[in-house]
C-alpha positions as CSV (number, residue, x, y, z in Angstrom):
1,X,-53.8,-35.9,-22.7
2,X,-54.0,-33.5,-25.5
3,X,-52.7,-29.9,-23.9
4,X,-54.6,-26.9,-24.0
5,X,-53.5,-24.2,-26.7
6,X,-51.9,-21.7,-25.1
7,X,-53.5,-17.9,-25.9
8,X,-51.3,-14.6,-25.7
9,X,-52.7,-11.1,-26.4
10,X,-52.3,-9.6,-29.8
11,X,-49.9,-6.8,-29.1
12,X,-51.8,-3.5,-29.3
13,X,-55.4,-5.4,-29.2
14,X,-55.9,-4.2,-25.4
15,X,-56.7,-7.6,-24.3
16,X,-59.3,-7.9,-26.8
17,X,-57.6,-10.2,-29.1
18,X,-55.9,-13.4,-28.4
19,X,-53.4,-15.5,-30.7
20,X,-54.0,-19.2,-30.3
21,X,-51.8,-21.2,-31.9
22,X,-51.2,-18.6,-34.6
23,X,-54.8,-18.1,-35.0
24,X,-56.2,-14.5,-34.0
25,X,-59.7,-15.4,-31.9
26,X,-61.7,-12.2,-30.1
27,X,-61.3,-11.8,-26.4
28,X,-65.2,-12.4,-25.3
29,X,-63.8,-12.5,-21.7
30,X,-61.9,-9.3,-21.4
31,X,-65.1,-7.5,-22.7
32,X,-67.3,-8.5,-19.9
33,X,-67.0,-6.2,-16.6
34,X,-66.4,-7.5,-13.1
35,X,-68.3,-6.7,-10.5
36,X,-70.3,-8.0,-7.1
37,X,-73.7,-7.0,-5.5
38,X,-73.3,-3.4,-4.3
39,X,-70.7,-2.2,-6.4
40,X,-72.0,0.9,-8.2
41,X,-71.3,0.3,-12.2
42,X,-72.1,2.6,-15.7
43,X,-74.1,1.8,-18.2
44,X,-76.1,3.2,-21.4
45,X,-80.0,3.0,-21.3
46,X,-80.9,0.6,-24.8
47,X,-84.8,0.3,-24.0
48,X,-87.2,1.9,-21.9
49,X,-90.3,0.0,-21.4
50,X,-93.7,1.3,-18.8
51,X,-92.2,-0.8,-16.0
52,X,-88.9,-1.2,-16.6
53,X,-85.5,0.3,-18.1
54,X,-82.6,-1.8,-20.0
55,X,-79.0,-1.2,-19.5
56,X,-75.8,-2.6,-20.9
57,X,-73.0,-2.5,-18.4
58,X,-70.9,-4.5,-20.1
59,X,-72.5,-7.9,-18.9
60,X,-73.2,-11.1,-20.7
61,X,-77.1,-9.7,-20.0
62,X,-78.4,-6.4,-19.6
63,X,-79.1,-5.0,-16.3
64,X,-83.0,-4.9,-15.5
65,X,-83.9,-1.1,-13.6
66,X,-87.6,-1.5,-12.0
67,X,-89.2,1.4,-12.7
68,X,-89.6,1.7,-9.0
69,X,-85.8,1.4,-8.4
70,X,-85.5,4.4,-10.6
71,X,-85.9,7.7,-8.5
72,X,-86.9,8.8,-4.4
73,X,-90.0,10.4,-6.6
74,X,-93.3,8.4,-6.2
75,X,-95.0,6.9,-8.9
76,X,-92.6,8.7,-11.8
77,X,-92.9,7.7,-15.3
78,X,-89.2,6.3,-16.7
79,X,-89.2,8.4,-19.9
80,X,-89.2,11.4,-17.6
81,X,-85.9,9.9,-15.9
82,X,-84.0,8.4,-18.5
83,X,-83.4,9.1,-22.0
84,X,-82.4,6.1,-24.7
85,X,-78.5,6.3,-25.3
86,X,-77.8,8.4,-21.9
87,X,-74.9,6.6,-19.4
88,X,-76.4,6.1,-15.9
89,X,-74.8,5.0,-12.6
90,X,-76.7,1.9,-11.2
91,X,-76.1,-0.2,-8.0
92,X,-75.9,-3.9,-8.3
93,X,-78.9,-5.3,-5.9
94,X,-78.3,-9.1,-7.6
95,X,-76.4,-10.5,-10.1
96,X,-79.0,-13.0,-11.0
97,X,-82.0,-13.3,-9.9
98,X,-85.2,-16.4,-10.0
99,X,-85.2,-15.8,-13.6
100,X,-81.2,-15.2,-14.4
101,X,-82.0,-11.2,-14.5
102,X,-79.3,-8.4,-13.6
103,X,-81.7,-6.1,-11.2
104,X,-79.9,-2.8,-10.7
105,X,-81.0,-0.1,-9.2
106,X,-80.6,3.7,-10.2
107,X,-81.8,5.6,-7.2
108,X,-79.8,3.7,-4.7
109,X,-76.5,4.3,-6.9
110,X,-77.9,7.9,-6.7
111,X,-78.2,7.7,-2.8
112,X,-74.5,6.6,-2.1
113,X,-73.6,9.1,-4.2
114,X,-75.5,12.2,-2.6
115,X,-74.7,10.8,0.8
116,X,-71.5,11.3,0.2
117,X,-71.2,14.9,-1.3
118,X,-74.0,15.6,1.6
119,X,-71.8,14.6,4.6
120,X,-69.3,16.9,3.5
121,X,-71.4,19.3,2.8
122,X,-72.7,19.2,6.5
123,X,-68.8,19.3,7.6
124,X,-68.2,22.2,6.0
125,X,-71.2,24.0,6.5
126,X,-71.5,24.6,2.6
127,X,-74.9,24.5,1.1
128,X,-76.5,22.0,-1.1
129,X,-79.4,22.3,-3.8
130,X,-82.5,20.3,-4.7
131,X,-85.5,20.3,-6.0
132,X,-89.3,20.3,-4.1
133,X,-91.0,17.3,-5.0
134,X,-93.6,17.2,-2.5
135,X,-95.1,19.5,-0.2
136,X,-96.2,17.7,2.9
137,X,-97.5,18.7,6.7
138,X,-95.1,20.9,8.2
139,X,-92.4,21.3,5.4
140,X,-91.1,20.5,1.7
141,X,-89.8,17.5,0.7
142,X,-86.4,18.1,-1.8
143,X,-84.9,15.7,-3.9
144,X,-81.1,15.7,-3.2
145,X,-80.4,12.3,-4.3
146,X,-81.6,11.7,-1.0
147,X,-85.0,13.0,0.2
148,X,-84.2,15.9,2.5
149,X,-86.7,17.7,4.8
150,X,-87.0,21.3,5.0
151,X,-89.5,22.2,7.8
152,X,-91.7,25.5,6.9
153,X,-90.5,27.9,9.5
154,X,-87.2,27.2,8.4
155,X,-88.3,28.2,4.8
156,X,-87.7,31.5,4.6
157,X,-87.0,34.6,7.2
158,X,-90.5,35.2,7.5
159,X,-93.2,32.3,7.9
160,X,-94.2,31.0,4.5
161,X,-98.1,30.5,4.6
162,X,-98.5,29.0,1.5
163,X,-95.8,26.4,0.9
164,X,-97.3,24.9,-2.3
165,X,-95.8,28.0,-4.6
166,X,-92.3,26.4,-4.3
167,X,-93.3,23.2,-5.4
168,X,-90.8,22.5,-8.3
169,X,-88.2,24.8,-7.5
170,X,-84.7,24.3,-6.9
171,X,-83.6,25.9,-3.7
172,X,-80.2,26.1,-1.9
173,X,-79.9,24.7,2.0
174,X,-78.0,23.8,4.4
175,X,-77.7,20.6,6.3
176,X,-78.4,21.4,10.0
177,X,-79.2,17.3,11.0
178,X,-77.6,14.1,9.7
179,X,-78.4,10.5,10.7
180,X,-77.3,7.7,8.2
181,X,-79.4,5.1,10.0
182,X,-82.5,6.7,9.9
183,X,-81.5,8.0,6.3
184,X,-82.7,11.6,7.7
185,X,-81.4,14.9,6.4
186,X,-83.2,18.1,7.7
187,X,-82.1,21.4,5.8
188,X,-82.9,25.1,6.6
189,X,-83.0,28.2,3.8
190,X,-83.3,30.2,6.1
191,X,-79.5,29.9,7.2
192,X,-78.3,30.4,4.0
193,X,-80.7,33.7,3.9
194,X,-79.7,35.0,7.0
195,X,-75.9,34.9,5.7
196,X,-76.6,36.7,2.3
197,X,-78.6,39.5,4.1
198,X,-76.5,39.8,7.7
199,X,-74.4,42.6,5.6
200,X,-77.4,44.0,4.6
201,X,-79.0,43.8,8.0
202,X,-75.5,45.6,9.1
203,X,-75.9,48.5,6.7
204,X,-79.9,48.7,7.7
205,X,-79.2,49.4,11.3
206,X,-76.2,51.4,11.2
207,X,-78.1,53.6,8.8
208,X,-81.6,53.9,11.1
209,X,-81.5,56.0,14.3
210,X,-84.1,56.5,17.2
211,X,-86.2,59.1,15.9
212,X,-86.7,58.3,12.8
213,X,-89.6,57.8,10.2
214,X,-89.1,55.4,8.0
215,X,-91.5,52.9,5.1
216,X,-92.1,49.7,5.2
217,X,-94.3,46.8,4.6
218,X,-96.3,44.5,6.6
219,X,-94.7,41.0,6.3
220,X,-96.6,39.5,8.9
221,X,-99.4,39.7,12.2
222,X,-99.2,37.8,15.6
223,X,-101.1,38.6,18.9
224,X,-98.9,41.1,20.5
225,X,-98.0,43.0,17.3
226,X,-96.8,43.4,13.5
227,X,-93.9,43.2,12.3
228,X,-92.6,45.4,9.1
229,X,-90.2,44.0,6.9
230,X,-87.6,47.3,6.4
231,X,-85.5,46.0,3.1
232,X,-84.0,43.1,4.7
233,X,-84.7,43.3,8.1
234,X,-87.7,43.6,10.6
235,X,-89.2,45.4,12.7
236,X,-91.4,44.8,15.6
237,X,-94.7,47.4,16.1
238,X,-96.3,46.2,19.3
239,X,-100.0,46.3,19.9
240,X,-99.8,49.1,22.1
241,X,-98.2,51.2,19.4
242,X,-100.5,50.6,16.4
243,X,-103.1,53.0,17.7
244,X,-103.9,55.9,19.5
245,X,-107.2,54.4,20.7
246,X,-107.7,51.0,22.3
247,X,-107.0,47.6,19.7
248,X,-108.3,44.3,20.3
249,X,-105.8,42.4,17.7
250,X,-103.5,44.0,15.2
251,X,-105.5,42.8,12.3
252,X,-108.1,45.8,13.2
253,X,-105.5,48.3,12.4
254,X,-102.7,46.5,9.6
255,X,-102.8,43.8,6.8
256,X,-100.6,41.6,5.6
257,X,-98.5,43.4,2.6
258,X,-99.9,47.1,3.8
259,X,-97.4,49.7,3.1
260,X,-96.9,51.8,6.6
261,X,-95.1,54.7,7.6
262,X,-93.6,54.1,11.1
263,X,-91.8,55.8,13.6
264,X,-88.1,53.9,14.8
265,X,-88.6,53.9,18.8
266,X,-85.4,52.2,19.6
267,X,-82.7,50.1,18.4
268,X,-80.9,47.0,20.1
269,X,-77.9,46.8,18.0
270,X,-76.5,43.3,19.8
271,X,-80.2,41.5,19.3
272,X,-80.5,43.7,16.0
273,X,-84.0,43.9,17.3
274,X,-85.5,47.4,16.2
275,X,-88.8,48.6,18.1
276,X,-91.5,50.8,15.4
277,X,-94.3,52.8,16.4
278,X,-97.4,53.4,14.2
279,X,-99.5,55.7,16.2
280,X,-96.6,58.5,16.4
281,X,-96.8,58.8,12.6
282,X,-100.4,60.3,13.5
283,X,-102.3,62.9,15.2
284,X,-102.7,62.9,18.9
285,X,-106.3,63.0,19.8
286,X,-104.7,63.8,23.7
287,X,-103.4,66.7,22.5
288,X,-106.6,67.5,20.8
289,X,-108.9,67.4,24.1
290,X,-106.1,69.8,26.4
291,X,-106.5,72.4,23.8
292,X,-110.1,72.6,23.0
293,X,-111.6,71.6,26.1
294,X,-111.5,72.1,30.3
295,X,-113.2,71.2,33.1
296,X,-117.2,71.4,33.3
297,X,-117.6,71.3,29.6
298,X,-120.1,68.8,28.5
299,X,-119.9,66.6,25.6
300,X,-121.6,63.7,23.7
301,X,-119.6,60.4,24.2
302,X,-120.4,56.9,23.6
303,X,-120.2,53.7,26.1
304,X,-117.5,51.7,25.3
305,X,-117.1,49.4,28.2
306,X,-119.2,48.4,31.3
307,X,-116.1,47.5,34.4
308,X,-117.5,46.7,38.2
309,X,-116.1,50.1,39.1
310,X,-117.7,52.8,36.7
311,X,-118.1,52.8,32.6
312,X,-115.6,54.0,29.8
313,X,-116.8,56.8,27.4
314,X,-115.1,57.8,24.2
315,X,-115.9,61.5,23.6
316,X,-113.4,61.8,20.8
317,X,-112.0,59.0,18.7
318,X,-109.0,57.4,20.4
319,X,-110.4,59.8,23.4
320,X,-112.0,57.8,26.4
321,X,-112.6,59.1,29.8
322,X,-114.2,57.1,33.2
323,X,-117.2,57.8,34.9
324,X,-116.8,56.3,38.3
325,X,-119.9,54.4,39.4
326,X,-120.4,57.4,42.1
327,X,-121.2,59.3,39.2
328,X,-123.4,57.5,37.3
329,X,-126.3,58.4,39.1
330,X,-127.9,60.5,42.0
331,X,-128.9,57.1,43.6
332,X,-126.8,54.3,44.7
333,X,-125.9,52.3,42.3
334,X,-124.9,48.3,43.2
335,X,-123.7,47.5,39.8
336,X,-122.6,49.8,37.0
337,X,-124.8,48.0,34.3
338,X,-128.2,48.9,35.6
339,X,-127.4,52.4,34.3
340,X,-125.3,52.3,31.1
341,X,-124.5,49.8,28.8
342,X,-121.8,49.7,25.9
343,X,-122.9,51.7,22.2
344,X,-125.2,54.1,24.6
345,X,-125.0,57.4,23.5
346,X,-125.4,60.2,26.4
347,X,-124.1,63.4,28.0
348,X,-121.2,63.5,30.2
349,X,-119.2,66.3,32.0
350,X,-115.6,66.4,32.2
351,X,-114.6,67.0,36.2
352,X,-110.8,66.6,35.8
353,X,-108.3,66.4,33.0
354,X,-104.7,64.7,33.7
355,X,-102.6,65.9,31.2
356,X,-99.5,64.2,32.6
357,X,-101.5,60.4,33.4
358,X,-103.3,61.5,29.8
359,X,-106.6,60.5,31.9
360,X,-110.2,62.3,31.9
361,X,-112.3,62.2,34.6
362,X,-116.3,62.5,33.8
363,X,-119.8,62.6,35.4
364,X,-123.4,61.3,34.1
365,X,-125.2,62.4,36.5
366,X,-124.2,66.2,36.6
367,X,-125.2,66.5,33.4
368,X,-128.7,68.7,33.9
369,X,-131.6,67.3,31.7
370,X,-130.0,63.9,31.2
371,X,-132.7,61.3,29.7
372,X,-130.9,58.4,29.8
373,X,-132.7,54.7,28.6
374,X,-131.8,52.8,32.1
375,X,-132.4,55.7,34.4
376,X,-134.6,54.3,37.8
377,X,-133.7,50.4,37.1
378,X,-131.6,50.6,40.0
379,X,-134.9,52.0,42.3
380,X,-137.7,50.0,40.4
381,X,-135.5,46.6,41.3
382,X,-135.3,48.2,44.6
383,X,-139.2,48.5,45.5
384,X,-139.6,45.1,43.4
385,X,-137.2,43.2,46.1
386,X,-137.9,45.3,49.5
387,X,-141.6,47.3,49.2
388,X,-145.5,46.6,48.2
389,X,-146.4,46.7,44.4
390,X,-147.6,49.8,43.5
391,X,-151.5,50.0,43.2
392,X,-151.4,52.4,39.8
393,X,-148.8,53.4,37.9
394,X,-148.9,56.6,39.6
395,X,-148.6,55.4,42.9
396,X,-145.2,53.7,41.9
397,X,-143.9,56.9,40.7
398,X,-144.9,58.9,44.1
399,X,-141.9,59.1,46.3
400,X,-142.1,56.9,49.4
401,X,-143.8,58.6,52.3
402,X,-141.3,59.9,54.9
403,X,-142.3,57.9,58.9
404,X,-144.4,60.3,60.4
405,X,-143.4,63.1,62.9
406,X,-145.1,65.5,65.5
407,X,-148.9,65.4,65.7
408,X,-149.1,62.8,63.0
409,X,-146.9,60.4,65.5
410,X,-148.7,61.5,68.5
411,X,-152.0,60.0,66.7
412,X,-150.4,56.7,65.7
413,X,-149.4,56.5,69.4
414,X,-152.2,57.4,71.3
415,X,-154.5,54.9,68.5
416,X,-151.8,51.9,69.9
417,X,-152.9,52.8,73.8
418,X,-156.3,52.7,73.0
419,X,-156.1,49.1,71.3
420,X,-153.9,48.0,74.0
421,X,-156.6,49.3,76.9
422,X,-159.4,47.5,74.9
423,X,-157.1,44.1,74.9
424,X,-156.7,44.5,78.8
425,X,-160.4,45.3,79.5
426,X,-161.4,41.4,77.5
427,X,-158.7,40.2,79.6
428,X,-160.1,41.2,82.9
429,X,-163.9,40.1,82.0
430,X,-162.3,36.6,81.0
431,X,-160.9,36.3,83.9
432,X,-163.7,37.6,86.3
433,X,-165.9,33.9,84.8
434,X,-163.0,31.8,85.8
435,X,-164.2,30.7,88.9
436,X,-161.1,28.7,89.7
437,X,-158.3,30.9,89.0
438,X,-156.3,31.3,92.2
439,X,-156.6,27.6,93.6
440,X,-154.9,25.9,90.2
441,X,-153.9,27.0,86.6
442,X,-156.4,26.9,84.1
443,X,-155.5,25.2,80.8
444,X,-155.5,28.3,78.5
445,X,-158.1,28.8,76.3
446,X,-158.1,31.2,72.9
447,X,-159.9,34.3,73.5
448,X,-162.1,35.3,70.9
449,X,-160.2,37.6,68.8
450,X,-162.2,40.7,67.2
451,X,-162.7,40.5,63.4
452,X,-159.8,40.7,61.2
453,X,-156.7,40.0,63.8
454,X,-154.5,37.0,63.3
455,X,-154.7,34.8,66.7
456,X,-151.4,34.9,68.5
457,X,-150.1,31.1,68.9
458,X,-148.6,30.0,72.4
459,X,-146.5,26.6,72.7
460,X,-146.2,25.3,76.1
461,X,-143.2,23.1,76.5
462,X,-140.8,22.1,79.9
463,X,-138.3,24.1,78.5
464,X,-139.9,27.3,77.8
465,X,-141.5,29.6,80.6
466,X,-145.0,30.7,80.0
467,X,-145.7,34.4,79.6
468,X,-146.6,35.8,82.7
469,X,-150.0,37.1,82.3
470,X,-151.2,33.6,80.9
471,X,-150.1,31.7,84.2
472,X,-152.1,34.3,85.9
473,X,-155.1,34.7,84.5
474,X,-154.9,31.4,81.8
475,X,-155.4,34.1,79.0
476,X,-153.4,34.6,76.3
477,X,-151.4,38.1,75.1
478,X,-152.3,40.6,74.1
479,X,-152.8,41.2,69.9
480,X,-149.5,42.9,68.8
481,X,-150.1,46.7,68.2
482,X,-149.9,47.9,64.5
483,X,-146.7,49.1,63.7
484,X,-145.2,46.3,65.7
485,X,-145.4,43.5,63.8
486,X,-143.0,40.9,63.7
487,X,-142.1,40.9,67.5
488,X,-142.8,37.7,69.9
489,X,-144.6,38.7,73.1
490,X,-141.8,37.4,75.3
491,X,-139.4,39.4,73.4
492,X,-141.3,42.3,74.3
493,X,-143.0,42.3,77.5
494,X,-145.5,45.0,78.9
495,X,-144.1,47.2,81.9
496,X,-143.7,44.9,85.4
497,X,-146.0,47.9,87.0
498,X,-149.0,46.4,84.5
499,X,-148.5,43.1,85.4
500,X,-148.7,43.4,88.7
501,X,-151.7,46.0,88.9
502,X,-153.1,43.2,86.5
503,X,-152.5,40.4,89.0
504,X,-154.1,41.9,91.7
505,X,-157.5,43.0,90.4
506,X,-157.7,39.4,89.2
507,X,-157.1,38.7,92.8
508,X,-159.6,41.1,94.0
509,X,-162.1,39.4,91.6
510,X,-161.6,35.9,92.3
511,X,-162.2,37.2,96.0
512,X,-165.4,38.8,95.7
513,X,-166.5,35.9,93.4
514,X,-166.1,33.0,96.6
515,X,-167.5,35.7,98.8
């Protein structure tokens, strides 16, 4: 066998060259690069196509970049990533693939290397920056090699409403959650605000003392207040100190970006928490109502609110006094609302000013010559629910006839004995025809009841006793005098000295009769 030519490197050739039997032959070996699937290798960009990027590496081939192994962006067009000529870091994925192609991968070589600078950057609690690429529920998305999440309270100091005006900006963050497996980075700006403005914040509340009026602007509104932004730090104005009169929700009083001039209530220097009041910054209507008015003056107020106990009346603006529910009217009044009702406009009298509770006490119906919308609903529900219609209009507005007293009564009385005489004198020719009275008891029979009286009706039963008069004579009761309606005959029973003088002339009769 023939041996092979031994080759040795041209001195000063790098490699490159070989000598081969005193011949000088290139080095084609020495110019290729060595690598395996992962490794991370530079090229240069020599074609850019709609779907695809070319790279020389150094390989017998050029490397093949899919466009959608290009960057953590969505749908991106490669001539916006790479330019012809520019030297790119790209991640092996396979040497050679179905068709003998080099794929590599440019946004994967990108991701080892942000992962990297990123996990010291979460050790050392520096910041890192990216871009916003995509705004999505809840946050931003930023491009950091690796697709970070910043979550939109964590934006900025104050809640961001509209996200979409940082789209495309580059913002610095820090890393606040790191998990490799789940390729999740979560960053806050807000951290990284906090720090550049706790000097400021410092400076801001050693400089502000209780006491003070200060300017600021309203940076934002939630239920129980607003809170001013005071040059780099907030303050809180709670409800209860936007207004002198009573507020439903801030957003009645203060906007969003209003400029205000507040009052500084107190400070909590350890929380850096700083309590504003807007109301002191304006005129007291309290102070208003001790000096111009006193007790029995009467005033024109408005109904602001209908409670089970009385009604609220604003006589001055931010001003509102109670009129308890005894004095809404001269009659009783069950509930509040058959008298007044909220935006009425009426009269009312001032019976007691509390300067130190900052309460007013007031009256409707000591108001003389009060003409009030509602006034006698409480009375015509009354006589709807407990008396007769009225006949006539003016009948309903007569007042009810008192019950009647002295002579008056005497008449009604002495009318009832003279019904009740003529009911005892049918009784006793009734029973003067019974022939059989006194030997057994008579099945009772109706008597025959004068024109226009109701028949009374008697049940006979084992358990219940029969009225006395009825098992003597077999007659019925009595009708019911007038006036005394409603009551059963057993419940009220004549005197025992009539039923007995009653028995015995029934006696008497029957005698006589056999005789």
């Amino acid at each position: 066998m023939t041996p092979a030519p031994s080759a040795t490197p041209v001195e000063g050739s790098g490699g490159l060259l070989l000598n081969i039997d005193g011949k000088i032959v290139p080095n084609y070996a020495a110019t290729m690069v060595s690598f395996e699937e992962g490794d991370v290798v530079k090229g240069k960009v020599v074609r850019i196509d709609k779907d695809e990027v070319l790279v020389d590496i150094g390989y017998k081939a050029e490397g093949v970049i899919p466009s959608g192994e290009l960057s953590i962006r969505k749908s991106v067009d490669p001539h916006e990533e790479v330019e012809l000529g520019e030297e790119i870091d790209a991640l092996v994925l396979t040497k050679e693939d179905a068709e003998g192609r080099l794929i590599l991968s440019k946004k994967r070589a990108r991701f080892e290397k942000a992962w990297r600078r990123i996990e010291v950057a979460a050790d050392s609690g520096e910041p890192v920056e990216g871009s916003v690429i995509e705004v999505v529920k809840g946050g931003l998305i930023l491009d950091l090699g690796v697709r970070g999440f910043l979550p939109a309270s964590l934006v900025d100091i104050r809640r961001v409403h509209n996200l979409d005006e940082f789209m495309g900006q580059t913002l610095e963050c820090k890393v606040i959650e790191l998990n490799r497996s789940r390729n999740n980075v979560v960053l806050s700006r807000r951290a990284v605000l906090e720090e550049e403005r706790k000097e400021v914040r410092e400076q801001i509340l050693g400089r502000l003392e209780p006491g003070q009026v200060v300017e600021g602007k309203i940076s934002n509104i939630v239920d129980f207040g607003a809170f001013v932004d005071l040059d780099g730090i907030d303050g809180l104005i709670h409800i209860s100190e936007l207004s002198w009169s009573h507020v439903n929700h801030p957003s009645e009083v203060v906007s969003i970006g209003d400029d205000v001039r507040i009052k500084v209530l107190d400070i909590d220097r350890d929380r850096q928490r700083i309590s504003l009041g807007l109301k002191q910054t304006q005129e007291d209507p309290w102070q208003r109502v001790i000096s111009t008015h006193r007790s029995g003056d009467v005033l024109e107020g408005t109904v602001t609110k209908v409670v089970a106990f009385g009604a609220f009346v604003e006589i001055l603006p931010g001003v509102e006094g109670l009129v308890h529910i005894s004095e809404l009217a001269d009659h009783h009044v069950e509930n509040p609302s058959e008298v007044v009702e909220p935006g009425s406009k009426l009269n009312v009298k001032i019976l007691e000013i509390d300067e130190e509770r900052r309460r007013l006490s007031l009256s409707i119906k000591r108001v003389e010559g009060q003409n009030m919308a509602m006034a006698g609903l409480g009375e015509q529900i009354a006589q709807a629910e407990g008396g007769p219609a009225a006949d006539t209009e003016e009948q309903a507005e007569e007042p009810q006839a008192p019950p009647p007293t002295g002579s008056m009564a005497d008449a009604f009385a002495a009318a009832a004995d003279t019904s009740a005489q003529a009911a005892q004198a049918a009784e006793e020719t009734q029973a003067a025809e019974e022939t059989q009275a006194d030997e057994a008891p008579a099945e009772e029979t109706p008597s025959e009841e004068a024109p226009g009286e109701l028949p009374q009706e008697v049940e006979a039963s084992d358990d219940a006793e029969p009225a006395p008069v009825a098992e003597e004579n077999g007659t019925s009761e009595p009708d019911v005098p007038e006036g005394q309606e409603g009551e059963s005959s057993q419940e009220r029973p004549d005197a025992p000295d009539d039923l007995d003088e009653a028995a015995g002339e029934d006696a008497q009769t029957g005698e006589s009769e056999q005789g």
